[in-house]
C-alpha positions in Angstrom: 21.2 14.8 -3.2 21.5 11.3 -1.6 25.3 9.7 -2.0 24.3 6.4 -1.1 23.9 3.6 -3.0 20.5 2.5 -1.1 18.7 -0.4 -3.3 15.9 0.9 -5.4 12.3 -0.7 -4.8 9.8 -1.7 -6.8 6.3 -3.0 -6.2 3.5 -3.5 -9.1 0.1 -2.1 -7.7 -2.5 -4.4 -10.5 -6.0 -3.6 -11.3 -7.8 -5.8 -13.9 -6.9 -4.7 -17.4 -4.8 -1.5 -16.1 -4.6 2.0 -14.7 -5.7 3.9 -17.3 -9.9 3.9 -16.7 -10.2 3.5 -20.3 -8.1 0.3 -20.6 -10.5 -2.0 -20.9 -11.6 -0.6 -24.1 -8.7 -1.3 -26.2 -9.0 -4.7 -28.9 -6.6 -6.7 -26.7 -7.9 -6.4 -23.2 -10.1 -9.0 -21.0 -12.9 -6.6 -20.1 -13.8 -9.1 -17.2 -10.3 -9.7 -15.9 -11.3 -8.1 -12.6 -12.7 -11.8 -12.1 -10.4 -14.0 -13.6 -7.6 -15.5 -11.1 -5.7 -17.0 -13.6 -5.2 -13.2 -14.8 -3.8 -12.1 -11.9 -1.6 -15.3 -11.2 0.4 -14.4 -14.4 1.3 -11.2 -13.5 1.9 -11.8 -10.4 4.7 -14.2 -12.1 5.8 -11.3 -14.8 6.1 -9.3 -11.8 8.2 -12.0 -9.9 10.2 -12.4 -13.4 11.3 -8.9 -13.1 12.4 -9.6 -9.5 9.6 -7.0 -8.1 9.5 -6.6 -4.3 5.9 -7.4 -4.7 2.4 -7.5 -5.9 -0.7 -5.0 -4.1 -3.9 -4.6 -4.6 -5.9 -1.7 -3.7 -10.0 -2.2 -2.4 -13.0 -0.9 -0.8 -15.9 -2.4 1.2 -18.2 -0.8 -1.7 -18.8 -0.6 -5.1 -15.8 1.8 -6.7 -17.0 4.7 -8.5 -19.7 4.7 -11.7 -19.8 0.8 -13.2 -20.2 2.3 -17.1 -16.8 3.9 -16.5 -14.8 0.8 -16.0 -14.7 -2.9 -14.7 -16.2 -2.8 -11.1 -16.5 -5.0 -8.7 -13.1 -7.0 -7.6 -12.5 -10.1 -5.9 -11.8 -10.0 -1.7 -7.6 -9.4 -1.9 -6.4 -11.8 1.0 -8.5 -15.0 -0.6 -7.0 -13.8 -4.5 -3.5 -13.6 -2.4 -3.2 -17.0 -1.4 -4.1 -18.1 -5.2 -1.5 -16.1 -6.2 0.8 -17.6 -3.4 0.7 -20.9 -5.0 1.4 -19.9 -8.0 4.9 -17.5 -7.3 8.0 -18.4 -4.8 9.5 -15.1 -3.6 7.4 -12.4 -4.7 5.8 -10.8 -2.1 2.0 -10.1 -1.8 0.5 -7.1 -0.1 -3.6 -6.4 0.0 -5.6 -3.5 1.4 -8.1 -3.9 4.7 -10.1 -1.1 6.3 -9.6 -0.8 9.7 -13.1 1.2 9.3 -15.2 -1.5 8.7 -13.4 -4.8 10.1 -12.6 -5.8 13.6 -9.2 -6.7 15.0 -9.3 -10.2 15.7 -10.9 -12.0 12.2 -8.6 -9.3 10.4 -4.9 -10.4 11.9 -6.2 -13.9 12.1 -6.6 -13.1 7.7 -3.4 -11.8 7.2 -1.9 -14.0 9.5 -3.1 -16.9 7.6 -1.7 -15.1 4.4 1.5 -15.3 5.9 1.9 -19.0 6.5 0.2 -20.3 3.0 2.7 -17.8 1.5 5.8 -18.4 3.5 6.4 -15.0 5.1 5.7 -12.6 1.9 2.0 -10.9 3.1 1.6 -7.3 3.6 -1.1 -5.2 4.6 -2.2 -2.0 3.1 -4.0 0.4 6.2 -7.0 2.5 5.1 -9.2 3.6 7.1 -11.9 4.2 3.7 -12.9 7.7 2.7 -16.3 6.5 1.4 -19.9 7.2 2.0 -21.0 4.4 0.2 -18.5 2.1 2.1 -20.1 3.4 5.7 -24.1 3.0 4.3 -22.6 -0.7 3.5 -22.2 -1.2 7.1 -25.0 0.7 9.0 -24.2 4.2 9.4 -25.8 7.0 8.2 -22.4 9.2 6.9 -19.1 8.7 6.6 -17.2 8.6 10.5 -15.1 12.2 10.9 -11.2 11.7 9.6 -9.9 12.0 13.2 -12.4 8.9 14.4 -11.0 7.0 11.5 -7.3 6.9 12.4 -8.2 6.7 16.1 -9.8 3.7 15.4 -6.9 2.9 13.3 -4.1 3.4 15.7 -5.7 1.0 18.2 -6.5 -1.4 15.6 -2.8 -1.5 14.6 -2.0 -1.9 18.1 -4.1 -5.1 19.2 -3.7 -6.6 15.7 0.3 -6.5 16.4 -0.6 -8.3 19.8 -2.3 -10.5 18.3 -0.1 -11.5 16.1 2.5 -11.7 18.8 0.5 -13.8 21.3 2.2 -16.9 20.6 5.8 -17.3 21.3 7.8 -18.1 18.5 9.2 -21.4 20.3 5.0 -21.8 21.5 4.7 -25.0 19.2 7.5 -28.2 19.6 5.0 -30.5 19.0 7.0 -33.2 21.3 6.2 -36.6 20.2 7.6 -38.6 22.9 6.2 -35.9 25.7 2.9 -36.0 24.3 3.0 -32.1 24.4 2.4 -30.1 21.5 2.4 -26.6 22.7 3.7 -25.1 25.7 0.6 -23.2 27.1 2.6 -20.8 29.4 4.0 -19.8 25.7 0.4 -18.3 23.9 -0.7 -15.4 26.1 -4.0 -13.3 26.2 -3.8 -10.3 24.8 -6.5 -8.6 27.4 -7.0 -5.2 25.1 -9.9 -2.8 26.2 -9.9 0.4 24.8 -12.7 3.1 23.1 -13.1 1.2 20.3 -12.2 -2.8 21.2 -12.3 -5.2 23.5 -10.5 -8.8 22.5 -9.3 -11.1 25.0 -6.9 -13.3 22.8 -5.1 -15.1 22.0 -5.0 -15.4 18.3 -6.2 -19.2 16.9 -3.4 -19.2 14.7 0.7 -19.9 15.8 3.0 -17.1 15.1 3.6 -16.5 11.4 6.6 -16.7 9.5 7.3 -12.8 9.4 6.0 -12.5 12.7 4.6 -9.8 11.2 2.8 -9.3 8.1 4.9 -6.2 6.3 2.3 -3.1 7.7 1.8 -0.7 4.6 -0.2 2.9 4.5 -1.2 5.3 2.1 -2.6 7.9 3.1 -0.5 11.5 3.1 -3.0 13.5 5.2 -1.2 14.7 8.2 -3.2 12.0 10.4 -2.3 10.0 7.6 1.2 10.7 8.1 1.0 10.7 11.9 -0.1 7.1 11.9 2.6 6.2 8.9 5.4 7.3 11.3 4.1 5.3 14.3 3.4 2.1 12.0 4.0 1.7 8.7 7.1 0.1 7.0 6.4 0.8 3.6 4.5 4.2 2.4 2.6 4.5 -1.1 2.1 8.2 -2.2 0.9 9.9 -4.9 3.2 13.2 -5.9 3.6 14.9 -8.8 6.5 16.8 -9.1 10.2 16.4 -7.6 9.8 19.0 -5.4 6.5 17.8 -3.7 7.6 14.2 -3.1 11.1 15.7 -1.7 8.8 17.6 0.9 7.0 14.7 1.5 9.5 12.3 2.1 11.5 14.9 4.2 8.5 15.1 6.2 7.5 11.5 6.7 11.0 10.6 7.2 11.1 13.3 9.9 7.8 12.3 12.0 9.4 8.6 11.6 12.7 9.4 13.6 10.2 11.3 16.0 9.0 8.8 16.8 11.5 6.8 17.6 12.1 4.5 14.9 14.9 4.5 12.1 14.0 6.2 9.0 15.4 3.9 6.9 12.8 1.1 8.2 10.2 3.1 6.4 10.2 2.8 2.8 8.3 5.4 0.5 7.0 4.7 -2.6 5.1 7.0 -5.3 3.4 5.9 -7.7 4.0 5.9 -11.3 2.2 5.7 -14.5 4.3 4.3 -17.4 3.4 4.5 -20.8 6.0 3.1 -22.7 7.1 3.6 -26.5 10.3 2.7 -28.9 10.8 6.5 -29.2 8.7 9.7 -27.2 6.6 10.3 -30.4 5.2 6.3 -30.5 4.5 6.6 -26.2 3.0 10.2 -26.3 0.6 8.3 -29.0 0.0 5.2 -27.2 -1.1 7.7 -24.2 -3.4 9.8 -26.3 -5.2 6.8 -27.6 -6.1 5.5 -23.8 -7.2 9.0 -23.7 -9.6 9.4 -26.5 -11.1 6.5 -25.1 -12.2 8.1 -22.1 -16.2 8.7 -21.5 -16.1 12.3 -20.6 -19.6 12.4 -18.7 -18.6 9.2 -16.5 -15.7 10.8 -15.9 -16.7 14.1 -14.9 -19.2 13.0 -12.0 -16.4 11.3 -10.9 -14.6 14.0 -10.6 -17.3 16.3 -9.2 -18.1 13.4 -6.7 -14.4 14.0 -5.5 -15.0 17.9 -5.5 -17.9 17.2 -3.4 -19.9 19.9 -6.2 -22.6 19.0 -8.7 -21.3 18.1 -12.8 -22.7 20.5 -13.9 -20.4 23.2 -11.9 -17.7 21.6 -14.0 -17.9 22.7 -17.4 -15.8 20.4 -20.1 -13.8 23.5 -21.4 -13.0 25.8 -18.3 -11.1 25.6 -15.3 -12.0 24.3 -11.9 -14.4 26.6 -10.0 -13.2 29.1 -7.9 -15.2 28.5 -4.4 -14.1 24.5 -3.8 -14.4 23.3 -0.4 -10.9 23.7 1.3 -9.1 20.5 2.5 -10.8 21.0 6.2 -14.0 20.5 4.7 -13.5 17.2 3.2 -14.2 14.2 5.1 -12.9 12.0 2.8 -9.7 11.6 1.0 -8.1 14.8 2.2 -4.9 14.6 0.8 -5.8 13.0 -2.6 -8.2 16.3 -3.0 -5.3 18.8 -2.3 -3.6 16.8 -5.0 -6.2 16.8 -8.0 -7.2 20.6 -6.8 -3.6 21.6 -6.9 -2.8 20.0 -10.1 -5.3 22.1 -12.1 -4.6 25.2 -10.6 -0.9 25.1 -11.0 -1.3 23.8 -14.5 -4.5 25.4 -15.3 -5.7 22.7 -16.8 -9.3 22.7 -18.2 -12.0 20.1 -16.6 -11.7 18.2 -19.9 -7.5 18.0 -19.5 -7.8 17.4 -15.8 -10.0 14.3 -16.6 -7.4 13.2 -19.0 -4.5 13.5 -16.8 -6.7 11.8 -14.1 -7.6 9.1 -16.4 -4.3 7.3 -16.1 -3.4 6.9 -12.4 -6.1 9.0 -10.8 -3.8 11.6 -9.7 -0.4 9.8 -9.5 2.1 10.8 -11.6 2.3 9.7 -15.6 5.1 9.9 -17.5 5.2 8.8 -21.2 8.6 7.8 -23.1 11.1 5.4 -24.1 12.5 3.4 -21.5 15.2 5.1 -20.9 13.8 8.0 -20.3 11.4 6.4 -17.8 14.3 4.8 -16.1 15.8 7.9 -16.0 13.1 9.5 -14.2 12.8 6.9 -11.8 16.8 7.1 -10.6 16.7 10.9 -10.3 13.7 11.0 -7.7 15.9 7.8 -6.2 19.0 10.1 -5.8 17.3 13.1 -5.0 15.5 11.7 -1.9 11.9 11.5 -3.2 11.6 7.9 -3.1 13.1 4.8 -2.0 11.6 2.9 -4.7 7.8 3.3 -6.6 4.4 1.8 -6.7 4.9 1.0 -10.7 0.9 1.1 -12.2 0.8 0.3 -15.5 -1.5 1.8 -17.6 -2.8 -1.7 -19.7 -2.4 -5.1 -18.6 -0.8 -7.1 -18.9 1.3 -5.3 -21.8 2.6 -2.6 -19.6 3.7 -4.5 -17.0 5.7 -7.0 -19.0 7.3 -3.8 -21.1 8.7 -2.5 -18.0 10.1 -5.7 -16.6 11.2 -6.6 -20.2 12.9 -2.9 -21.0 13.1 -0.6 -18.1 14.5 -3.2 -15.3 17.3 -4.5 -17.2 18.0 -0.7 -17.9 18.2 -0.1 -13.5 19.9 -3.1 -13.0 22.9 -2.2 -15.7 23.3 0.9 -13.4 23.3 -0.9 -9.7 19.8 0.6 -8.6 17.8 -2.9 -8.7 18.3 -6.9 -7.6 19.6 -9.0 -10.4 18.3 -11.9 -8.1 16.2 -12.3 -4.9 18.6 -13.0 -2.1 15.9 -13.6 0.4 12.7 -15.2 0.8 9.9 -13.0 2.6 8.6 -9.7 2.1 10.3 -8.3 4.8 13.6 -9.7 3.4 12.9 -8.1 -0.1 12.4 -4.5 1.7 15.4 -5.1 4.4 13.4 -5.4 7.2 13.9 -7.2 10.9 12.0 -9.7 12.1 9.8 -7.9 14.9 10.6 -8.9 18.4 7.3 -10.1 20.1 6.3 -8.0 22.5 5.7 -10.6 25.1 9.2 -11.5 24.2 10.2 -7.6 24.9 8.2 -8.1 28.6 9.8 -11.3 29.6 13.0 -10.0 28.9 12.2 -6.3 31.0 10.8 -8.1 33.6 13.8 -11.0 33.7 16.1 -7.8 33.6 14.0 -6.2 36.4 14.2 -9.5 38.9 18.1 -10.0 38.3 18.4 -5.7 39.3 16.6 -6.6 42.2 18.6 -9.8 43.3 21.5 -7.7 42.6 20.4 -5.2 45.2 19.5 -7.5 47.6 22.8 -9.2 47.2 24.8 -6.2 48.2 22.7 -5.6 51.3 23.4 -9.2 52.3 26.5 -8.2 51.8 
C-alpha cells in the first residue's frame, strides 16, 4: 500500500441524461439533452462546484450503437467545450478526437484554439476509433488493422506537439512604437514527412496558454498502453476489481518510467459508476429500477455486435458461448472485449445479467451504496495503488452528479484526499503538471550549448 498522501483526482466523464443506457427513460430526465448546451453548461458548473479536475466527453465520427436504445447523436466536443468555457472559470475541459479519421494540422489548430477561449484548461482524449461504421464514414471499406491505428497515432501525437510548439512563447510583443508585432525568426516550420503526414507548418495560431493542451488516452490494449507511456498525461481505464486495476496501474506506471518520463506525470483514472442511496437497501433499488428499464433485444445486439457473433448465439438465460473470438482476433476495442468476456466468465453471469451489469457504465465498474461507502471504495483503490483519482460517470443526470459533489466530496475532503479549493487555474495546474518546454526551445538551447563546447575547445587550442 501507497504511504503517501498523493491528492486524489476526480474528473466527471457526462453523457446526455447519464451512464446508465436506460436513463433517459426515467420521469425526470431530458430525453433530448444530448442537444441541449444549456444542459451541459450546468453540469459542467456542478462539476466545477465540487472542485472537479474537469469535465470529458467521450465521441465517435459515427452514429454510436442502435438509436432505439438510447439518445444518439451528440454535439462535435471541441465547439460544446468552448460553450462550456464561457460559462465555468477553473474547471478544466477535456474532449475526445480520433487520430483515425482527422489530420494533424486542423486538429492541434482545434484544440489549440480550445486552449486560449478557455484560458489553459483543454485536454485531449486520443483514440484511434474501433469502429467499422466510423471507417465506412470516411471511405474505406473495413476498419484499418489495430497496429496501423496507433502508428498513425504516434506520429500524429508527434507533429501535433510541434505544432503546437512552433511559435515561441516570447514569438508575439506586439511592439507598438517598433511597428513589429511578431518576431518571425520566433514561429518556425515544423517540416514533418513521415508514412502517414506531410505538414510544413507552422501552426496559424500563437502558442497557447498550456503550451500544451493536457494529452489524455484510453485505451488499455498493450499498443494502447505503449502509446499511453510515450504520451499521455492522464489515463482513463475501465477495471473491475482491485486486483486488475493494481496490475494495470503497475504496468502502465512501469512502461512510463521506460520510457523515460516520471511516473507520477501520468495520472490514471478508472472509471466509476455511482449509484447513490440514504442507506444500501434505497441505492441497490434505485440501481434495479435503471435496470428494469433496460430493452433487452437492443441491448443484446449490442452486445453480440461487441462479440463480433450473431443475437441469436446469445440466449437471454445462459452463459456466454464457449468458442468467442480471442482478443487477437478483434480489430476493434481489444481491451474493452477481454473486459466484458472476462467479467461473465469469472462471474458466470448469464447474457441477461451481463446486459444488466453492462447497462450502467458499459463495462466500467458500478458500485451501489451510501456515500460513505462509495467514498470508501474510492480511498482504498487510492491507497492501494489502483488509481490516482477516477473518471466519476454518473448513472442519471444531472441527479447523480450533484449527489456526489453534494455527499461524497465533502466526505474525501474531511479525510485530506481532495481540494477544498482550486489553487490553480489550468488543467495542467489541477493535475500537477509542468508547462512543456517547446521543443524548438529544447534545440536552441542544445545547439547554443553545442557552439559555447566548441568555442571552449577552440579557446584552449589558442591557448
Amino acid at each position: 500500500m501507497s504511504t503517501s498522501r498523493k491528492p486524489l483526482h476526480l474528473n466527471a466523464f457526462l453523457m446526455s441524461t447519464g451512464h446508465h443506457e436506460a436513463s433517459w427513460r426515467l420521469p425526470e430526465s431530458n430525453p433530448h439533452a444530448n442537444t441541449d448546451v444549456e444542459h451541459y453548461r450546468e453540469l459542467a458548473r456542478i462539476a466545477e462546484r465540487g472542485t472537479f479536475d474537469s469535465v470529458f466527453f467521450a465521441d465517435s465520427p459515427a452514429m454510436f450503437g442502435d438509436v432505439g436504445r438510447r439518445p444518439s447523436g451528440s454535439l462535435e466536443p471541441t465547439v460544446l467545450l468552448t460553450a462550456i468555457a464561457a460559462a465555468t472559470e477553473r474547471i478544466g475541459l477535456i474532449a475526445t478526437a480520433s487520430t483515425t479519421y482527422n489530420d494533424p494540422y486542423n486538429l492541434a489548430r482545434r484544440f489549440a484554439s480550445v486552449d486560449h477561449v478557455s484560458g489553459g484548461r483543454a485536454g485531449w482524449n486520443v483514440v484511434t476509433t474501433a469502429s467499422v461504421d466510423a471507417a465506412r464514414n470516411f471511405g474505406l471499406d473495413e476498419l484499418p488493422s489495430h497496429h496501423d491505428r496507433y502508428a498513425r497515432a504516434a506520429e500524429f501525437l508527434d507533429v501535433a506537439r510541434r505544432l503546437w510548439d512552433s511559435w515561441d512563447d516570447d514569438a508575439a510583443p506586439a511592439d507598438k512604437e517598433s511597428g513589429v508585432w511578431a518576431d518571425a525568426s520566433r514561429v518556425h516550420r515544423v517540416d514533418h514527412a513521415g508514412p502517414h503526414f506531410r505538414v510544413r507548418g507552422p501552426l496559424n495560431l500563437p502558442r497557447s496558454p498550456q503550451g500544451h493542451p493536457v494529452l489524455v488516452q484510453a485505451g488499455s490494449s498493450e499498443d494502447g498502453k505503449d502509446l499511453a507511456a510515450e504520451y499521455a498525461e492522464a489515463v482513463f481505464t475501465a477495471q473491475q476489481t482491485l486486483a486488475d486495476a493494481q496490475a494495470f496501474y503497475a504496468d502502465l506506471k512501469a512502461r512510463v518510467a521506460r520510457a523515460g518520463r516520471d511516473p507520477d506525470t501520468v495520472k490514471i483514472l478508472p472509471g466509476i459508476v455511482p449509484v447513490l442511496g440514504a442507506t444500501e437497501a434505497e441505492a441497490r433499488s434505485r440501481e434495479e429500477q435503471l435496470d428494469q428499464l433496460i430493452v433487452p433485444e437492443y441491448a443484446r445486439a449490442q452486445l453480440a455486435r461487441t462479440l463480433r457473433v450473431d443475437p441469436d448465439d446469445l440466449p437471454l438465460d445462459r452463459e456466454l458461448p464457449a468458442d468467442l473470438p480471442e482478443e487477437d482476433e478483434i480489430e476493434g476495442a481489444k481491451s474493452r472485449y477481454t473486459l466484458i468476456v472476462t467479467l461473465a466468465r469469472r462471474e458466470r453471469l448469464t447474457v441477461r445479467q451481463l446486459i444488466g451489469r453492462l447497462g450502467g457504465g458499459r463495462g466500467h465498474r458500478t458500485f451501489s451504496g451510501t456515500p460513505e461507502l462509495v467514498a470508501d471504495a474510492l480511498a482504498e483503490w487510492h491507497a492501494k495503488d489502483a488509481a490516482d483519482g477516477f473518471n466519476v460517470m454518473p448513472a442519471v443526470l444531472p441527479s447523480g452528479l450533484s449527489e456526489f459533489v453534494d455527499h461524497v466530496v465533502p466526505i474525501l475532503r474531511r479525510r485530506g484526499l481532495f481540494r477544498t479549493e482550486y489553487t490553480g487555474t489550468t488543467l495542467r495546474d489541477h493535475y500537477g503538471l509542468d508547462r512543456p518546454v517547446s521543443v524548438f526551445a529544447r534545440d536552441h538551447e542544445r545547439n547554443r550549448e553545442q557552439n559555447h563546447d566548441g568555442d571552449r575547445q577552440l579557446d584552449l587550442l589558442g591557448a
